[in-house]
C-alpha positions as CSV (number, residue, x, y, z in Angstrom):
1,X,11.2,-29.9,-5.6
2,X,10.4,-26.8,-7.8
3,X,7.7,-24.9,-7.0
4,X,5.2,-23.2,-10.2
5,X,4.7,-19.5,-9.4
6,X,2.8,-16.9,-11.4
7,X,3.5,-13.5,-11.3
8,X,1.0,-11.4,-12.3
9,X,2.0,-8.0,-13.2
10,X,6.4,-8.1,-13.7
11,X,7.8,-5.6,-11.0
12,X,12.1,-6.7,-10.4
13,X,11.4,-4.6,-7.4
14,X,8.7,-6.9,-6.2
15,X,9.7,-9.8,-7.5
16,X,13.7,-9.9,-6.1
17,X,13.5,-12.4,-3.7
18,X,12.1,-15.0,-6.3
19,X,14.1,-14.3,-8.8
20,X,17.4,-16.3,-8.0
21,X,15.8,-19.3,-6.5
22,X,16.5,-22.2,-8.1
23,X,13.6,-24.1,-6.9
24,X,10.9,-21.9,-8.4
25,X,9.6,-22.0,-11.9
26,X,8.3,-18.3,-12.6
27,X,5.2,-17.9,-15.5
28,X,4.3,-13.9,-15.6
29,X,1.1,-12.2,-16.5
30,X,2.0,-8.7,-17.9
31,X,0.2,-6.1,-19.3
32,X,1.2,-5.1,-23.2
33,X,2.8,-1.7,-23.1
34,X,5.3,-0.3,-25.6
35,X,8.2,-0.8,-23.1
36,X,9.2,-4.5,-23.6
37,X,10.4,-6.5,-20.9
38,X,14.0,-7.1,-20.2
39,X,15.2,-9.6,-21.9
40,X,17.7,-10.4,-18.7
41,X,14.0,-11.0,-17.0
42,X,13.0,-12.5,-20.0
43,X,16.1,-15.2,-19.7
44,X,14.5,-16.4,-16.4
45,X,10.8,-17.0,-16.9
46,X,9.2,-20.3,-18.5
47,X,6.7,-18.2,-20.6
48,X,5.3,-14.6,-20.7
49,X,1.6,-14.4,-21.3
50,X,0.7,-10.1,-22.2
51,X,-2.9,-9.2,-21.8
52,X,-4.3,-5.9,-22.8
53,X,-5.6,-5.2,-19.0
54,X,-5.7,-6.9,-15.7
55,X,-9.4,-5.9,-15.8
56,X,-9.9,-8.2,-19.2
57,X,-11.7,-11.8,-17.6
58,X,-11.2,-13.5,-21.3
59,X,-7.7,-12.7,-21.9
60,X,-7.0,-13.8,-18.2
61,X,-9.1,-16.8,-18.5
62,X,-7.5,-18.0,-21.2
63,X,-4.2,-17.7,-19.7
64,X,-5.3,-20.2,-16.9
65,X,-6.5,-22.3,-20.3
66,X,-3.2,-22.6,-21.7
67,X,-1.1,-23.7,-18.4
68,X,-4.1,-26.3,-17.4
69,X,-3.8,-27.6,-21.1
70,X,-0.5,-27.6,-21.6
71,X,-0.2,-29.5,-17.7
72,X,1.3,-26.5,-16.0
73,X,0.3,-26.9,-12.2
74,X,0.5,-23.3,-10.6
75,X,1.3,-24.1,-7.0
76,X,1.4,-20.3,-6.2
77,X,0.1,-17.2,-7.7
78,X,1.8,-13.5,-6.6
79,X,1.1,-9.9,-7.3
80,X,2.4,-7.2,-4.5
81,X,0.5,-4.6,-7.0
82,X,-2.6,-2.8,-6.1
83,X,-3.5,-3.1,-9.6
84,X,-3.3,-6.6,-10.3
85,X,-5.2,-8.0,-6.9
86,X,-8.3,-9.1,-8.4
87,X,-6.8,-10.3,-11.3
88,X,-4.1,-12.5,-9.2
89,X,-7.3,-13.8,-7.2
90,X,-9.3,-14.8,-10.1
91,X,-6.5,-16.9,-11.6
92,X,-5.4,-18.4,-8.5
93,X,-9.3,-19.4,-8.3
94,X,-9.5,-21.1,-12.1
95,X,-6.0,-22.6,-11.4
96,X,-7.0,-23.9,-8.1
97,X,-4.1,-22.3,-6.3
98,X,-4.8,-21.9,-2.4
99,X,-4.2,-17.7,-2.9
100,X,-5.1,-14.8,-3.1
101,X,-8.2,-15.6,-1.6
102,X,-11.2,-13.7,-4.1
103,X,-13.4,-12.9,-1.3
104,X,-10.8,-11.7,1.0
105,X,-9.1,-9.1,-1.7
106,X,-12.8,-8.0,-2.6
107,X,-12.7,-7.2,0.8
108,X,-9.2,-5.9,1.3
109,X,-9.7,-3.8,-2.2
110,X,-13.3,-2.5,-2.0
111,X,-13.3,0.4,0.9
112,X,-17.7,-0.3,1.4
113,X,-17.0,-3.7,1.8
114,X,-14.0,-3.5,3.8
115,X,-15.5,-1.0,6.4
116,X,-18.3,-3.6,6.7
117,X,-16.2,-6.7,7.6
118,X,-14.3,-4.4,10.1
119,X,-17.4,-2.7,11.6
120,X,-19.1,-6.6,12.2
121,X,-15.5,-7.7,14.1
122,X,-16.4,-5.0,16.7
123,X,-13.8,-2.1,15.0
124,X,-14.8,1.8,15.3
125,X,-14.7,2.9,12.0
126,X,-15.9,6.4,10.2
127,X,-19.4,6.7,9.1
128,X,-19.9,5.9,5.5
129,X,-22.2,6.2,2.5
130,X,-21.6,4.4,-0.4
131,X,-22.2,6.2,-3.8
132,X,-22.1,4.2,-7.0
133,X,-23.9,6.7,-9.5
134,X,-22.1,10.0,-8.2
135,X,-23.4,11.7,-11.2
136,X,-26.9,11.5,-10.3
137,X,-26.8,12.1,-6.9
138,X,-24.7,15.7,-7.9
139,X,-28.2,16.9,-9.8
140,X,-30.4,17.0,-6.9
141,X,-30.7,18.2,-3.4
142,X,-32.7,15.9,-1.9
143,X,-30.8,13.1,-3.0
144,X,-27.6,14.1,-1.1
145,X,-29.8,14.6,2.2
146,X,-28.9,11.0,2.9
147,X,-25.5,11.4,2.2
148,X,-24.4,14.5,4.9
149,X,-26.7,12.8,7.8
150,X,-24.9,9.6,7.5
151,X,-21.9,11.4,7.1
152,X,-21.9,15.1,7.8
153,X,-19.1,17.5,7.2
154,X,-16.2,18.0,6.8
155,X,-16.7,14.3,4.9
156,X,-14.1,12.9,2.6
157,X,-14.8,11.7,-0.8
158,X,-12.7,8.9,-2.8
159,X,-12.9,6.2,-4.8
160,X,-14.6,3.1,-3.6
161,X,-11.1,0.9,-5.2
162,X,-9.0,3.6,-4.8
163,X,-5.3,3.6,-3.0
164,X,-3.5,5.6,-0.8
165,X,-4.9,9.1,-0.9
166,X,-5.2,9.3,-4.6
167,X,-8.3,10.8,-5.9
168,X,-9.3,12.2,-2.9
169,X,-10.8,15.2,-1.5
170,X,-12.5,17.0,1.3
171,X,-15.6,18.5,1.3
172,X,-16.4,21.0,4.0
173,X,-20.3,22.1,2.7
174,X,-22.9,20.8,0.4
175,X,-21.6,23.3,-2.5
176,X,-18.3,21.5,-2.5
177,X,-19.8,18.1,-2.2
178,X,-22.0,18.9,-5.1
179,X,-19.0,20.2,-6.9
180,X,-16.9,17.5,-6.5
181,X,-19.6,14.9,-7.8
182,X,-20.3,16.7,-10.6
183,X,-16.9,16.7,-11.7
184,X,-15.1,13.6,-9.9
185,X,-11.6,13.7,-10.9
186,X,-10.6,10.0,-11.3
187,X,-6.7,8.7,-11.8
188,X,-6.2,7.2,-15.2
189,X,-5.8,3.9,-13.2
190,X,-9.0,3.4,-11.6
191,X,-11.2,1.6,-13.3
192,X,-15.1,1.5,-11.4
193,X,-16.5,5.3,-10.7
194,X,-18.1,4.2,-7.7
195,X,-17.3,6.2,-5.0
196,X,-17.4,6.1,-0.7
197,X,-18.0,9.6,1.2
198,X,-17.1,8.8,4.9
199,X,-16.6,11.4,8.2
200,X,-13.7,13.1,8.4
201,X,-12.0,11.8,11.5
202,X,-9.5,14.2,13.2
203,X,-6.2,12.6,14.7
204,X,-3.6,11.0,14.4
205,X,-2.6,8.2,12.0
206,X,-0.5,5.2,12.2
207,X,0.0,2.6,9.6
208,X,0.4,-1.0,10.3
209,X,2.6,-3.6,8.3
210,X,2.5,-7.4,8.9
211,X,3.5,-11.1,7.4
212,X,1.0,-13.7,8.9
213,X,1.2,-17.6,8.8
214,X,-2.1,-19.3,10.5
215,X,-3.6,-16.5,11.8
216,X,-0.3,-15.5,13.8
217,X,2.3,-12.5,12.4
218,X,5.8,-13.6,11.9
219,X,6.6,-9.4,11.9
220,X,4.1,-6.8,13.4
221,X,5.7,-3.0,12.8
222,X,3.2,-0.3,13.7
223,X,4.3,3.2,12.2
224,X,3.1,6.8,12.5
225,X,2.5,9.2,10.2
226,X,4.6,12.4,11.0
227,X,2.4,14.3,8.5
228,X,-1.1,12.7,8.1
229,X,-1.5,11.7,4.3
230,X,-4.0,14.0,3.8
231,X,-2.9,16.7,4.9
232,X,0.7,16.0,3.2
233,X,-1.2,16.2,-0.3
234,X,-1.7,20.3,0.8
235,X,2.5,20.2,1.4
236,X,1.8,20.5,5.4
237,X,4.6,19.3,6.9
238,X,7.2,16.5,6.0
239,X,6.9,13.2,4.7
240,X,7.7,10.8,7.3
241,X,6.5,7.7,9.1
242,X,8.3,6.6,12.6
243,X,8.4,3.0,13.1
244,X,7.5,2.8,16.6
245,X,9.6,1.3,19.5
246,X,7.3,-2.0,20.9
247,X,8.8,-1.3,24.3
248,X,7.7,2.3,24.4
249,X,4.4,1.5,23.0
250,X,3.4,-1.7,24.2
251,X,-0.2,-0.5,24.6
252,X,-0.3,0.5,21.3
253,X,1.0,-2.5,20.3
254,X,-0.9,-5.1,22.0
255,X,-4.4,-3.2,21.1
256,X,-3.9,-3.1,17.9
257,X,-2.3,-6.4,17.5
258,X,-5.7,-7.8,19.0
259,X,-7.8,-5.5,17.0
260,X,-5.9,-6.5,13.6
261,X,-6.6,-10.4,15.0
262,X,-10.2,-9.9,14.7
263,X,-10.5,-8.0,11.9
264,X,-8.5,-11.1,10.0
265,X,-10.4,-13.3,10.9
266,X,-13.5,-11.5,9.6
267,X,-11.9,-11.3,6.9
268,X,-10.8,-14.8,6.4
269,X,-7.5,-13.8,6.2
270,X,-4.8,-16.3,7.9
271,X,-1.8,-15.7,5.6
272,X,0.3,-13.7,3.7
273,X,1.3,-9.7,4.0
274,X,-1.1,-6.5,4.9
275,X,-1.0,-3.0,5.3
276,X,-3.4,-1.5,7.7
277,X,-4.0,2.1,8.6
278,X,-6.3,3.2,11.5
279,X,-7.0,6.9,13.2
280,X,-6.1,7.6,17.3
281,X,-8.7,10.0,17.6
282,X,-8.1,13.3,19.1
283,X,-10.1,14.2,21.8
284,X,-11.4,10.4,22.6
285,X,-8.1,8.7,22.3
286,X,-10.0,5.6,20.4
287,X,-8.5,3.9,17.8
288,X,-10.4,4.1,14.3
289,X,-9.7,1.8,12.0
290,X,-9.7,3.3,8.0
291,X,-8.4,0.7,5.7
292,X,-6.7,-2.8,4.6
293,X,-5.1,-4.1,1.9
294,X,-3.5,-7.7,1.7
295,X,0.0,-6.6,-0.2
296,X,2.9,-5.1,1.1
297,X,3.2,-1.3,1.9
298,X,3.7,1.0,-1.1
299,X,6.7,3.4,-1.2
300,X,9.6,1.6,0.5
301,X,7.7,0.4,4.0
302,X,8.9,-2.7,2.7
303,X,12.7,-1.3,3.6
304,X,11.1,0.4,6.5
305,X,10.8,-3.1,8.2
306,X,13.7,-4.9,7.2
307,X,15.7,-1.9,9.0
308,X,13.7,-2.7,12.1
309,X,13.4,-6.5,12.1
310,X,16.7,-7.5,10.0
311,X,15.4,-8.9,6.7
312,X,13.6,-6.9,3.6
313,X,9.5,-7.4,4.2
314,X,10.0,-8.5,0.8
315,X,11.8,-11.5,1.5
316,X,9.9,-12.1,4.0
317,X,6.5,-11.9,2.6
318,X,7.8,-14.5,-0.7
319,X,9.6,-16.2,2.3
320,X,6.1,-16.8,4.1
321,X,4.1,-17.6,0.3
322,X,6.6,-20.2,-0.8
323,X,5.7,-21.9,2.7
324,X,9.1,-21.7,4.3
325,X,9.5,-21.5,7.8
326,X,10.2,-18.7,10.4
327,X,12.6,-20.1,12.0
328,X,15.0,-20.1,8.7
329,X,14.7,-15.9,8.7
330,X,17.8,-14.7,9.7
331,X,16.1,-11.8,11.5
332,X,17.4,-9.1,14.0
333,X,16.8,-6.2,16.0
334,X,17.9,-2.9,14.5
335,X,21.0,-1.1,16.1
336,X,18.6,2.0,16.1
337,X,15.3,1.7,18.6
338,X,13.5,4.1,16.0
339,X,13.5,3.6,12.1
340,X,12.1,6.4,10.0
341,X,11.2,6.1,6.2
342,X,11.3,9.9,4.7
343,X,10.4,11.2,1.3
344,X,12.1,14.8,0.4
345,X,10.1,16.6,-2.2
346,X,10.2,19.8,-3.5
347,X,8.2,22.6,-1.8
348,X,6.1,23.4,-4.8
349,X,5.3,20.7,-8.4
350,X,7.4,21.4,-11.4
351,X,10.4,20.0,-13.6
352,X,13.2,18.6,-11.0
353,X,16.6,20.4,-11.9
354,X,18.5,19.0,-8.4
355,X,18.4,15.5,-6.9
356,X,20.8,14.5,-4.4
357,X,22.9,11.9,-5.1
358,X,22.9,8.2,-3.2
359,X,26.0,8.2,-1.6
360,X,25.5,11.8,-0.7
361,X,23.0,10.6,1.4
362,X,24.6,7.1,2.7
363,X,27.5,8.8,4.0
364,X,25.2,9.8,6.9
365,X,25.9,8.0,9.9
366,X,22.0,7.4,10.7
367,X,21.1,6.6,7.1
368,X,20.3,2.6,6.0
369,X,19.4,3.0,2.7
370,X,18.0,5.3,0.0
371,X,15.9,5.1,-2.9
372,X,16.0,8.1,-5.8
373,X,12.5,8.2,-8.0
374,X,12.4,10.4,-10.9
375,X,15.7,12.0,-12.1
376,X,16.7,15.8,-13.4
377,X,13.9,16.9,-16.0
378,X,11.1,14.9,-14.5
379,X,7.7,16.3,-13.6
380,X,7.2,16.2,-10.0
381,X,3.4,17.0,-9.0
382,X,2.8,17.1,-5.2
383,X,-0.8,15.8,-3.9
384,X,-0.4,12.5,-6.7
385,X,1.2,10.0,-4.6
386,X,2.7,8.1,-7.8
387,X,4.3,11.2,-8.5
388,X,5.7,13.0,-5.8
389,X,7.7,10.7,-4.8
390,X,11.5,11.8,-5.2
391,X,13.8,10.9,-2.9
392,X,13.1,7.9,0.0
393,X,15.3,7.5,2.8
394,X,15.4,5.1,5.5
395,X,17.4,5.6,8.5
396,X,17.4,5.3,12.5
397,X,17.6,6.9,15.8
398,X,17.8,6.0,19.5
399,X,14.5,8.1,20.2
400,X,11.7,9.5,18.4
401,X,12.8,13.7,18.8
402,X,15.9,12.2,18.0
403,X,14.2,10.7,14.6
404,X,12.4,13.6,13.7
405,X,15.3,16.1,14.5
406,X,17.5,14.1,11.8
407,X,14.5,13.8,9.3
408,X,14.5,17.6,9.3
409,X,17.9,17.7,8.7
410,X,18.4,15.6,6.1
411,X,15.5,17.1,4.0
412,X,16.9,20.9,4.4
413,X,20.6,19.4,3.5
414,X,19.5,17.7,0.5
415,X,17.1,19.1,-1.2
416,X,14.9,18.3,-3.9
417,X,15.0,21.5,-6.2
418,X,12.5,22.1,-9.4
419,X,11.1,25.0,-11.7
């Protein structure tokens, strides 16, 4: 029996393991740009509908016009893109598909609303304000008052729809908060101005990737940041998340797995992929939850799994949408106990003039796989996570010093070089 899926927003990257199968019928929502799409990608979907934005509700709406007129029955609607999450929910919603849920990726997209839903499942989370008119609270004193004694300083400022650490900053006094109002730097992609200041929580950070079916997770990884993101966007330290060993963290793991289990269900959240990040607080040791989305990771955490558990979260997450069953994952334990997902960048932004080559890196014994970003006489800016990212490398260890011993190694052996 085929099954009707729409893709909303064209990514091969994202799209791979549906591509190929014979028993899905593919109809893509994708934005009009000057860069066509390939006509090999062309070959394989039933129609193409372009819209001038995600963000556009008529264009959109009468997408989901044409395919109920014409009798299309979408069975499944997909989009892995932070950009095109509200967009996938409000078509599977007019083409009564059973997700993306719209409340839950309001909730897993807006940071306010998201810190709510965590905060009423019983979750420590950082104080927050929320600040949808951040020019007019930059004009006058009194009006931040409010602001630093829910929050107080240092605080950290960002978009209320943001992603990753984009558009972010931290404020350490009321002259830099006032600053950074006034003059909000927001990346061409984000779309609302409203904005979230929140405490600045000192620890550690972790990131959590998962594929859920009923409630339960078919994979659980939880990773740590080597460098936390925040303070990677100054170029302190290197870009690296350890995948950590279950056995060696099984407290970890089974807190967080609990805490995550509540927080879903806030959220009504029962299936499908999500990338959690909390803080382990210094000092108090308690776990702080920070954010959700309900996509895959960004960068390659996707590949970051599938060394770990056997199969590509990838395939896994389209495996879990187009309601197959567990038990027909071929997965497997990695021959490493640690997996590590590096980036080497340069060590300052400019035009790249050196990359290393693929197999250059392969032909390391530890290495799984590598993926190369821009090429010789791109512009590499460090602190924009969409474009600092050069060179990704997964590979494995047998122990965490043993992980973070090779990541160093690899980065100073091949490096990025720029001018």
């Amino acid at each position: 029996m085929t099954m009707n899926v729409l893709l909303v927003r064209y990514s091969p990257y994202w799209a791979a393991p549906v591509l190929d199968r014979d028993d899905v019928a593919l109809y893509v929502v994708h934005e009009r740009t000057p860069q066509p799409l390939a006509a090999d990608a062309l070959a394989r979907f039933e129609k193409v509908y372009y819209v001038s934005s995600f963000d556009a509700l008529e264009e959109l709406s009468a997408v989901a016009a044409d395919l109920v007129s014409e009798g299309v029955g979408i069975d499944k609607v997909m989009s892995s893109n932070e950009f095109s999450q509200y967009a996938a929910a409000y078509l599977a919603h007019l083409l009564s598909a059973d997700q993306p849920s719209t409340s839950v990726v309001l909730a897993t997209r807006d940071k306010r609303l998201m810190k709510r839903r965590a905060r009423e499942a019983g979750l420590h989370t950082a104080r927050t304000c929320s600040v949808p008119d951040p020019a007019s609270l930059a004009d006058g004193d009194d009006a931040l008052v409010e602001l630093e004694s829910s929050v107080g300083y240092p605080a950290v400022v960002k978009p209320a729809n943001g992603w990753g650490t984009v558009s972010t900053t931290v404020v350490r006094d009321r002259e830099e908060l006032r600053a950074a109002l006034k003059d909000f730097r927001y990346a061409p992609e984000l779309r609302s101005q409203h904005l979230l200041a929140e405490e600045y929580i000192d620890g550690e950070e972790f990131h959590v990737d998962a594929v859920w079916r009923d409630g339960e997770p078919w994979v659980f990884c939880v990773s740590r940041y080597v460098t936390p993101p925040l303070q990677l966007r100054e170029g302190t330290g290197p870009g690296l998340s350890v995948l950590l060993d279950e056995d060696d963290h099984a407290g970890l793991y089974a807190e967080v797995r609990e805490l995550h289990r509540r927080l879903n269900e806030q959220l009504g959240l029962t299936r499908g992929p999500t990338h959690l990040e909390f803080f382990r607080e210094h000092g108090t040791g308690r776990l702080v939850f920070s954010e959700i989305a309900s996509r895959l990771g960004g960068l390659t955490v996707a590949q970051l799994v599938g060394a770990a558990v056997g199969v590509d979260e990838r395939e896994i997450a389209a495996h879990e949408l187009l309601d197959g069953a567990l038990s027909e994952l071929p997965l497997a334990k990695s021959r490493f106990r640690y997996v590590g997902m590096l980036n080497i960048t340069p060590p300052r932004s400019g035009r790249v003039t050196r990359i290393p080559a693929r197999d250059e890196l392969l032909a390391h014994d530890h290495v799984l796989d590598v993926s190369i970003g821009p090429g010789v006489g791109s512009e590499v800016t460090l602190g924009q996570s969409s474009a600092s990212v050069c060179v990704m490398v997964i590979y494995g260890a047998d122990s965490e010093d043993e992980l973070l011993q090779i990541g160093a190694e690899l980065a100073k052996a091949h490096p990025v070089e720029v001018e």
